[in-house]
C-alpha atoms as one frame of an Amber mdcrd trajectory, in Angstrom:
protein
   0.000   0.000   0.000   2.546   2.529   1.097   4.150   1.578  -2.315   1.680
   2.485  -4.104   0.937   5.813  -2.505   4.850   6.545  -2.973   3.749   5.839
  -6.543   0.636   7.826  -7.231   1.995  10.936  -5.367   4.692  11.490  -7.679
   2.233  11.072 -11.050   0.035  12.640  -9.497   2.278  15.849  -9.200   3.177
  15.379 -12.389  -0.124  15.578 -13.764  -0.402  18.770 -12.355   2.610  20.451
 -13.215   2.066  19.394 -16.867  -1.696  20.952 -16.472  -0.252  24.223 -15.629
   2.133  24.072 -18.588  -0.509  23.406 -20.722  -3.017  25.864 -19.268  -3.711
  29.140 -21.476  -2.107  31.915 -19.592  -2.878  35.378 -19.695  -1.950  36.138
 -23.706  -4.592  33.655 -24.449  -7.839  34.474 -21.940  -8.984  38.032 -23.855
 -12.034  37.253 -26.309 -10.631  35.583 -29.271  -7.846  33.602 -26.955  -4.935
  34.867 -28.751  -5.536  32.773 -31.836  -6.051  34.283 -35.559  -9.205  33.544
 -37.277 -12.065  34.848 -39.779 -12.451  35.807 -43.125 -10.734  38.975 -44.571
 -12.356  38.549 -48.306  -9.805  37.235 -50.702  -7.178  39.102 -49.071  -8.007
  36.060 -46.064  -4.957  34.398 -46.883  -2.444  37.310 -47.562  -0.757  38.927
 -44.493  -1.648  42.649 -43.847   0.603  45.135 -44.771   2.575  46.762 -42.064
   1.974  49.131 -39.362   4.025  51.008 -37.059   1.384  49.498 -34.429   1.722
  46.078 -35.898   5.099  45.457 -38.077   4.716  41.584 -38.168   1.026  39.995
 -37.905   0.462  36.231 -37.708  -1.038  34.581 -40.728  -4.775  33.326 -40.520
  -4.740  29.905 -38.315  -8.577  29.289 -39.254 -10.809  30.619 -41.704 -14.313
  29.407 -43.831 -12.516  31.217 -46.879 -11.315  28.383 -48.782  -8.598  28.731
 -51.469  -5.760  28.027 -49.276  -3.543  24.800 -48.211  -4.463  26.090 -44.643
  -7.928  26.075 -44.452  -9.647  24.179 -41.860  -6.406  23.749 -39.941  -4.569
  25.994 -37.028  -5.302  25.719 -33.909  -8.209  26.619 -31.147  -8.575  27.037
 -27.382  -5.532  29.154 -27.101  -3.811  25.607 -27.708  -1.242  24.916 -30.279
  -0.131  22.124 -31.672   3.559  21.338 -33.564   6.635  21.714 -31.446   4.899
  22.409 -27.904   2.541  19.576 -27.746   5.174  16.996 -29.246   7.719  18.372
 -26.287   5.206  17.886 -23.803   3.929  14.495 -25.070   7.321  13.194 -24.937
   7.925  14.340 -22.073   4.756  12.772 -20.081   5.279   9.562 -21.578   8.576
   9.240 -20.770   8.399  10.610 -17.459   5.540   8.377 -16.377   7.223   4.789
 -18.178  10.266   5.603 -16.190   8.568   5.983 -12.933   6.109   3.210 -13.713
   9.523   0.750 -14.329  11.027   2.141 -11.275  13.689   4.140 -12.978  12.322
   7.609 -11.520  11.037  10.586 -13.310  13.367  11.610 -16.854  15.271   7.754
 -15.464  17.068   9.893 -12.815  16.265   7.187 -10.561  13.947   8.190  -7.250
  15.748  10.704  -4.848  13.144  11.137  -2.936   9.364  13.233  -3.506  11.666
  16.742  -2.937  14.013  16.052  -5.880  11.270  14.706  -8.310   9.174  17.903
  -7.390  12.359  20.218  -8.101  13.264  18.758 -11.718   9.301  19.014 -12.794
   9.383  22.846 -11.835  12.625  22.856 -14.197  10.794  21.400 -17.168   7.551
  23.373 -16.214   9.618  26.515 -16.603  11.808  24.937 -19.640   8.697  24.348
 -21.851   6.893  27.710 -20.823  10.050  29.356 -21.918   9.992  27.394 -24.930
   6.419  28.218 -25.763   6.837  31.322 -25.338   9.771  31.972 -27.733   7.864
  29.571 -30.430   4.599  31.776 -29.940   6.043  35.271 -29.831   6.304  37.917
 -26.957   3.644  37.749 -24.227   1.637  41.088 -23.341   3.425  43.510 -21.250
   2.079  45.306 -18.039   1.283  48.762 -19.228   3.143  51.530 -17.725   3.798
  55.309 -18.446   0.573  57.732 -20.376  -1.216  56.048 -23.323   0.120  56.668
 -26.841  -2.551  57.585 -28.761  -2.341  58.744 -32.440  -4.430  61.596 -33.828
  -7.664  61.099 -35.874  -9.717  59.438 -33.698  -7.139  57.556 -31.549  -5.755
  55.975 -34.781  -3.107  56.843 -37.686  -2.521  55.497 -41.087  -0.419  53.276
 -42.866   2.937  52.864 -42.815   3.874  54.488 -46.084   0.766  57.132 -46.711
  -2.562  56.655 -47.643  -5.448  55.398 -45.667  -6.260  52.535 -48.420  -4.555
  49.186 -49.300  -2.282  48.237 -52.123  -3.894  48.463 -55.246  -4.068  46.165
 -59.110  -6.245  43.440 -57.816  -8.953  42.192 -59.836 -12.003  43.448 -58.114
 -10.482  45.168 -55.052 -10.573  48.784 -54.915  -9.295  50.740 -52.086 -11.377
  53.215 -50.159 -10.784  55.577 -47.648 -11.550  55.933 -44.095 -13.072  58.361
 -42.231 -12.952  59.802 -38.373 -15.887  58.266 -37.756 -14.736  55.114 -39.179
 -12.294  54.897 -36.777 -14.800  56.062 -33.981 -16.913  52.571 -34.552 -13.370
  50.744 -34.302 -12.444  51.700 -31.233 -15.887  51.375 -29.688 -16.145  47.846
 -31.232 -13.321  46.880 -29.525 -14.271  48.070 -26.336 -18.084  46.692 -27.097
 -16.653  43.394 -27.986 -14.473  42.244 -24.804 -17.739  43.560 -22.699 -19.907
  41.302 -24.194 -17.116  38.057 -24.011 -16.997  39.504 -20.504 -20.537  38.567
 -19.987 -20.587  35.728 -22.257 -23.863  37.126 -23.952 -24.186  36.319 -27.315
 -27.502  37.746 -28.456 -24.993  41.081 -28.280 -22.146  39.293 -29.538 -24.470
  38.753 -32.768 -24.793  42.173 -33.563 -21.207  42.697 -33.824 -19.564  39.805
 -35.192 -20.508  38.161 -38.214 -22.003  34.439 -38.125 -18.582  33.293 -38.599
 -16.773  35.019 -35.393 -19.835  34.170 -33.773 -19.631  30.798 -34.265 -15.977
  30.671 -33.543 -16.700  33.030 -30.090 -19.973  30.736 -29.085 -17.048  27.709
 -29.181 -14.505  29.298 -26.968 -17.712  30.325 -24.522 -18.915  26.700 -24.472
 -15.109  25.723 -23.384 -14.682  27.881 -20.709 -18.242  26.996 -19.159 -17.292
  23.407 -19.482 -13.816  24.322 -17.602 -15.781  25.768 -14.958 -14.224  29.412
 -15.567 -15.009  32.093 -16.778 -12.874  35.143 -18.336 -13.029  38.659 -17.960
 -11.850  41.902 -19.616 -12.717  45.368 -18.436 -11.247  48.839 -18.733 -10.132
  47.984 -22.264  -8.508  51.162 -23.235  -6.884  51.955 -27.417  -3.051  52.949
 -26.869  -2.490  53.055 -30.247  -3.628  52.037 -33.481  -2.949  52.203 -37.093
  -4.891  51.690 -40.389  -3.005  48.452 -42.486  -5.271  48.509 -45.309  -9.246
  49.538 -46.840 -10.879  48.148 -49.378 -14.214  47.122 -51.402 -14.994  43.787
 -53.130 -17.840  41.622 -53.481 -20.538  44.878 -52.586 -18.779  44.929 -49.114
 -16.510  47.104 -47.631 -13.401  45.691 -45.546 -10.636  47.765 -43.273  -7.980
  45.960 -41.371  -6.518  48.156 -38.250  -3.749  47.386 -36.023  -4.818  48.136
 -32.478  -2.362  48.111 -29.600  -4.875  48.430 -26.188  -4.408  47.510 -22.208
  -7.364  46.119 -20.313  -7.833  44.565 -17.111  -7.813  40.494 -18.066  -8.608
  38.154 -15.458  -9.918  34.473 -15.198 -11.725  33.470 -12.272 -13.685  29.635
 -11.138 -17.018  29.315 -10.321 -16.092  30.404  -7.040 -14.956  33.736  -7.855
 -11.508  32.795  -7.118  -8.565  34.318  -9.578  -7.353  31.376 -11.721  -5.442
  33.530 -13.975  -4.275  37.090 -14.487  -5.004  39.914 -11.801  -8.085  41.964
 -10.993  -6.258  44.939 -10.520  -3.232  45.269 -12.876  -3.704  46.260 -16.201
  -1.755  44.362 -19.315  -1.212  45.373 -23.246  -2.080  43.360 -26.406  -1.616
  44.087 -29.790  -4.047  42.736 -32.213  -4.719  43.024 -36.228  -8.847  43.252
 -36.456 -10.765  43.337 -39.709 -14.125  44.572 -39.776 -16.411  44.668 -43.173
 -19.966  46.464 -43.598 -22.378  46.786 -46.624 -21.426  50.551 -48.302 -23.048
  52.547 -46.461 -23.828  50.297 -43.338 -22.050  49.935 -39.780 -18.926  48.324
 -39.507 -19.055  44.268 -37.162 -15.791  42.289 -37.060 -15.273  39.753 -39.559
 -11.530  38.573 -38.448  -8.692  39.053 -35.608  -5.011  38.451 -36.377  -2.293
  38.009 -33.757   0.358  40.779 -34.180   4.316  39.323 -33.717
C-alpha cells in the first residue's frame, strides 16, 4: 500500500505540473484567446501590410474562406499544436514509463518526492520558456501615459494613404473616415464587454455568423472548464490603419490596435485562476471589420500581431 501511494503521489504531481504548462495563460484568456481567425475577403490568406502598431502579424490559423492549403487547420482554445505539444507528449510519456519501471522521473532514478518535485518545476519553466519563444512575446504590463495617435485615436499606414495596395482584380481601395475609426475603437471596447458577460444575443450584432460561431465555441469551453474570463477597462493605446478596401458589394478595413485592459480568469467560485483583478496588461491585435457601403462596420476577423 505505502508503495503504491509513494507511486501515485509522484504522477500525481506530475499531472499537475504538466496541467499548468498546458493551461492558457494570460496572452490567451482576452475574447478571441490569442488565436487568428475569420475571413478577410480574398485578401483572407495574404498577411496585412505593415503598421508602425503592428510590423509583423500572424497569418490566418482558421478561416471558412477556402482557397488556401491552410484552411480548416490551425489551432483553437488558445492551444497549439507542432513543437509544444510533441515536447510535452514526450515528455509525459517518458516521465511516467520511467517511474512506472522504477527508474524515476526523466530515469534519474527516485531521490526522494523533494528532488522529483524540483526537476518538474525545471521542465515546467523549460517548456513555458519554450512556448513562449515559439509563440512570440507575451503582453506587457502597461506603464507610463497612453500613446494615442491623432484622428480618432488611430493613424494610417505605414507608407501614406489610408487605403490598401492596389491592381487586384475586383479590389478597390477606399478611404476611411474619423468616424470610421470612432466605430473601431468602440467595437473593440463593445466586444471584450460582451465576451466579458458571455452574452451572445450582443455578440451577434457585432460579429458576423462566422466570429460568432468561432466566439460561441470558446464560450462553451470555458463553461465546461468551470471558468469564466473577464476583460474590463479595455482602453486603445495606439492604433494604425493596415489597409481599406471594397470587393464583393462589401466594404473591408484591417486596423492594427495596440490596447491595455484589465484580463482576469476566475472559477465558479470567484476565485482568480489567472491574471489579476487589478493590474492592467497590453495586447496588440490586427482586427478586420467589413460592412455593406453605407452600413455599420461588425468584425469579420482578428489576427495576432508578432
Amino acid at each position: 500500500m505505502r508503495t503504491r501511494l509513494r507511486l501515485l503521489v509522484p504522477i500525481a504531481a506530475l499531472v499537475a505540473a504538466l496541467a499548468l504548462a498546458l493551461t492558457p495563460g494570460l496572452a490567451d484568456a482576452r475574447a478571441g484567446l490569442g488565436s487568428s481567425f475569420g475571413s478577410r475577403g480574398s485578401q483572407t490568406w495574404s498577411a496585412p501590410p505593415a503598421t508602425n502598431t503592428a510590423p509583423y502579424t500572424s497569418s490566418m490559423q482558421r478561416s471558412m474562406t477556402p482557397g488556401s492549403s491552410s484552411y480548416g487547420s490551425g489551432t483553437y482554445g488558445g492551444y497549439r499544436g507542432g513543437f509544444g505539444s510533441g515536447l510535452l507528449g514526450g515528455l509525459l510519456g517518458f516521465g511516467l514509463a520511467g517511474l512506472l519501471l522504477g527508474h524515476g522521473f526523466m530515469g534519474f532514478g527516485m531521490f526522494g518526492l523533494f528532488g522529483l518535485l524540483i526537476r518538474i518545476v525545471i521542465i515546467v519553466a523549460l517548456v513555458r520558456w519554450l512556448l513562449r519563444m515559439f509563440r512570440g512575446p507575451s503582453p506587457m504590463y502597461a506603464g507610463g501615459p497612453a500613446m494615442f495617435a491623432p484622428n480618432g485615436g488611430m493613424g494610417g499606414a505605414i507608407g501614406g494613404g489610408p487605403m490598401m495596395g492596389g491592381g487586384r482584380r475586383g479590389v478597390v481601395p477606399i478611404a476611411i473616415a474619423p468616424a470610421d475609426y470612432q466605430a473601431f475603437e468602440q467595437l473593440l471596447v463593445a466586444v471584450q464587454a460582451a465576451w466579458s458577460a458571455h452574452d451572445l444575443n450582443h455578440l451577434s450584432a457585432l460579429l458576423t455568423p462566422e466570429m460568432l460561431r468561432y466566439f460561441g465555441e470558446q464560450l462553451a469551453e470555458q463553461t465546461s472548464r468551470g471558468v469564466r474570463n473577464t476583460v474590463t477597462d479595455v482602453r486603445l493605446v495606439q492604433g494604425d490603419l493596415s489597409e481599406a478596401w471594397a470587393e464583393g458589394g462589401r466594404d473591408y478595413a484591417t486596423v492594427a490596435m495596440r490596447f491595455q485592459m484589465v484580463d482576469t480568469t476566475y472559477d465558479q467560485a470567484g476565485r482568480v485562476v489567472d491574471g489579476s483583478p487589478t493590474e492592467h496588461v497590453i495586447a496588440t491585435e490586427v482586427w478586420t471589420f467589413v460592412r455593406v457601403p453605407g452600413g455599420r462596420w461588425i468584425l469579420s476577423a482578428i489576427q495576432q500581431a508578432r
